[in-house]
C-alpha positions, 0 to 999 in steps of 0.5 A: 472565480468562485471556490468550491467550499470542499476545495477551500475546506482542504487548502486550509487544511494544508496550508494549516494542518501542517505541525508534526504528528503526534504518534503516527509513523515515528521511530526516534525523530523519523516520521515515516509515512503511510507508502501507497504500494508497498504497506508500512511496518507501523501498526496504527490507527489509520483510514485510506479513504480512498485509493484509486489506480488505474492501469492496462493490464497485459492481457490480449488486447489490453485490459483497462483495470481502474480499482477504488479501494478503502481500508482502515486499521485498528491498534488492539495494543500498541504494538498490535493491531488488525486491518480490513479493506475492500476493493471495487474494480472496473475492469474495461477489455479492449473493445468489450464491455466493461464489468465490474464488482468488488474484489474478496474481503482483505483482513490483516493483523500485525505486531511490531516486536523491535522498534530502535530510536536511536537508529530509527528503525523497526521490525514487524509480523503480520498476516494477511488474509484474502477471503475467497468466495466473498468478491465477484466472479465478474472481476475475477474474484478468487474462490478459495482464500490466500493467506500471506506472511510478512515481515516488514521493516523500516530504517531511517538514515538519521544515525549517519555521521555530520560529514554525509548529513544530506544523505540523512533525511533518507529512509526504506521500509519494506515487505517481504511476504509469501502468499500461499491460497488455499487451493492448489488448483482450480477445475473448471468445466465447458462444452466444446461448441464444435464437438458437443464434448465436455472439456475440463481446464485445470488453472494452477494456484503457485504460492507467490514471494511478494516483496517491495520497498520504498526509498524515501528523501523527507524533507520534512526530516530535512528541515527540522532534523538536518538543515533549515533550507528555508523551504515554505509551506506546503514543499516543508512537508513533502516526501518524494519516494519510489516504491518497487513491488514485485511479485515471484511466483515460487511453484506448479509451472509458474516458478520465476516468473517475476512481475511487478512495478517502479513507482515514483511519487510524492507524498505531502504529510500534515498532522492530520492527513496526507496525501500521495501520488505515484506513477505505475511502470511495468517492470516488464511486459509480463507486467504491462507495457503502459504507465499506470498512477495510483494517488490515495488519501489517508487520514491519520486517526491516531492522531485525530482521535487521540482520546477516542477511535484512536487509542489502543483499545488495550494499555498504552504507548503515549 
């Protein structure tokens, strides 16, 4: 059977590709990677190209929502940095047509202010922006812009005593956000085919507490930083997780209506690139009742262009 030269091209790069990064994600010895669902606290020179998901959402009869999206970020410092990214969306409702269009514009900045070694952990701010007017109407694209202040937040186990050493390959990064639109309200107007009338719906706009984790067991930091098990290329370097990302509207008749998702999966990190994959599942039915995936590939460009498109544009950390 003859190899595709993609597919030959990309088992070299795992089975090759596979030493230890050079700057991205690290805190002390811990290498954290890029988490699919919940973002990282890292600010680094990074490409998810692309990220694909697919789920039914809870509507009336069900709403097949597939989403293709990319994203890069860009270290201004080495500690600050800013992020873009870009979303089409297919949206297929139950025995209807399908539609579908890119989502808003999504911009982002963030800074690390504490990073720690030693107990491999780190803290930063960010701010993310969803630039209303920018998406399609067709894949209900807001008209009014979000904005949403983070804290995120990383910790690796690796400061725990010798006597629980199997508990030290694990780590949690985190967000916690508030997203808070531009608009309270929107007013829409329709004529009532019956009556002749003009009828005005009011949909409301909460600010919405955003939060998420991910639980992560590196084998990676297992092998090198614990106890050599022997495993073999590639499982050496594999990092299963599961991520939580859950929403809590806060206001305007929605308050505590919390939705949101358990994603288990694995991520395979190399020196140049990783690659992960997650289940979606519903918290609840305001969340869905069927199981969604999400698998994304993300190139690690501080690490591929160390001298060029990878470098802080200002000062330097490495």
């Amino acid at each position: 059977m003859r190899v595709p030269p993609l597919a030959l091209a990309f088992l070299t790069a795992l089975f090759l590709s596979t030493d230890k990064a050079l700057s991205h994600g690290f805190a002390g010895k811990r290498f954290f990677p890029a988490t699919l669902s919940t973002d990282d606290p890292f600010v680094a020179d990074e490409l998810s190209l692309p990220t694909v998901s697919s789920i039914v959402t809870p509507d009336e009869g069900g709403t097949r929502d597939t989403e293709l999206s990319v994203e890069i970020a860009k270290r201004i410092t080495p500690d600050f940095g800013i992020e873009a990214g870009e979303t089409f969306l297919v949206l297929h409702p139950h025995g209807e047509r399908s539609v579908s269009g890119f989502g808003n514009l999504e911009l982002g900045a963030k800074y690390e202010f504490f990073e720690n070694d030693e107990h491999e952990s780190i803290l930063s701010l960010g701010l993310g922006a969803e630039v209303g007017g920018t998406g399609s109407k067709r894949v209900g694209a807001d008209t009014f812009s979000t904005w949403t202040p983070a804290l995120f937040f990383g910790k690796g186990l690796g400061d725990l005593p010798q006597s629980v050493s199997l508990l030290r390959p694990l780590a949690v990064t985190g967000v916690i956000g508030v997203a808070i639109p531009a608009s309270a309200s929107t007013r829409t107007s329709s004529i009532n085919e019956e009556t002749g009338e003009t009828e005005l719906d009011i949909e409301r706009h909460p600010s919405v507490l955003q939060y998420g984790f991910a639980v992560e067991y590196s084998l990676i930091y297992l092998q090198e930083q614990v106890k050599n098990i022997g495993l073999r290329k590639p499982l050496d370097h594999v990092i299963p997780l599961v991520e939580f990302s859950l929403e809590t509207p806060l206001n305007r008749g929605q308050r505590g209506q919390t939705t949101g998702t358990i994603n288990p999966g694995v991520i395979w990190s190399g020196k140049y690139f990783q690659l992960g994959a997650e289940a979606v599942i519903p918290i609840n039915s305001l969340a869905g009742s069927n199981v969604g995936f999400i698998a994304q590939l993300h190139f690690y460009l501080d690490d591929l262009f160390p001298k060029s498109v990878g470098r802080p544009l200002f000062g330097r950390r490495y």
